[in-house]
N, C-alpha and C positions, 0 to 999 in steps of 0.2 A: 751223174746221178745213177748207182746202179738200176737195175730192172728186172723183171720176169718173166720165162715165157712159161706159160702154164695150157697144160693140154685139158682139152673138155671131150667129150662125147657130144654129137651132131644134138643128143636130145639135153644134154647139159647144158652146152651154149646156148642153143633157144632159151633155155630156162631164166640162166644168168642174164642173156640179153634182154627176156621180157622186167626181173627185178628192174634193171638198170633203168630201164625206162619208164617204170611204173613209178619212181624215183625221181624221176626226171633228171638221168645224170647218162655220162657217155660209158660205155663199158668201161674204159680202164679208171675214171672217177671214181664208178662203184665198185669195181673189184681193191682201188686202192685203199678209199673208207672202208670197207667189209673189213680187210685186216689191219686197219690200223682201231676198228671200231672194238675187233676182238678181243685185240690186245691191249686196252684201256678198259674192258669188260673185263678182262684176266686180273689186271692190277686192279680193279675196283671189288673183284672176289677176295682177292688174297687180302685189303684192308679189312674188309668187312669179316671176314673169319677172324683175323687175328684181333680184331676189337669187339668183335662177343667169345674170345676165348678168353680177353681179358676180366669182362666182367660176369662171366660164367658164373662164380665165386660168389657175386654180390646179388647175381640174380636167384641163384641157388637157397641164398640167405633169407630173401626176401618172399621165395615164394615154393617152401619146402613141399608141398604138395604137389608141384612139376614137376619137380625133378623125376626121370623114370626110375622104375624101383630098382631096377639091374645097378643104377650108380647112384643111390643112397647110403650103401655101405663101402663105397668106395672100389665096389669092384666092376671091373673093365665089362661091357656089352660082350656078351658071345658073337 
């Protein structure tokens, strides 16, 4: 299984050591969760944009008084 060695700073590692325990997990538990936690947070952004980009349209429709004025006429935000 590959791995990682990752460098901290004396007052980073106390940092990360205290989450880990606050946690109650062993450092390299919470360091593994932390990015695999980010990167299911990253893919759970990118559904969530692209499915209110989708109904943008329908919300827009629905509730013309929200929309900001800048894209009422269809033109782009400064």
């Amino acid at each position: 299984m590959p791995s990682l060695n990752v460098s901290f700073t004396e007052e980073e590692l106390e940092g990360v050591r205290a989450a880990a325990a606050a946690e109650g997990k062993s450092l390299k538990q919470y360091l593994h969760d932390l990015g695999v936690r980010e990167m299911q947070r990253g893919l759970f952004v990118a559904g969530a944009s692209e499915w209110a980009e989708r109904l943008r349209g329908e919300f827009d429709d629905a509730f013309p008084d929200e929309v900001p004025p800048a894209e009422r006429d269809g033109a782009a935000a400064a």
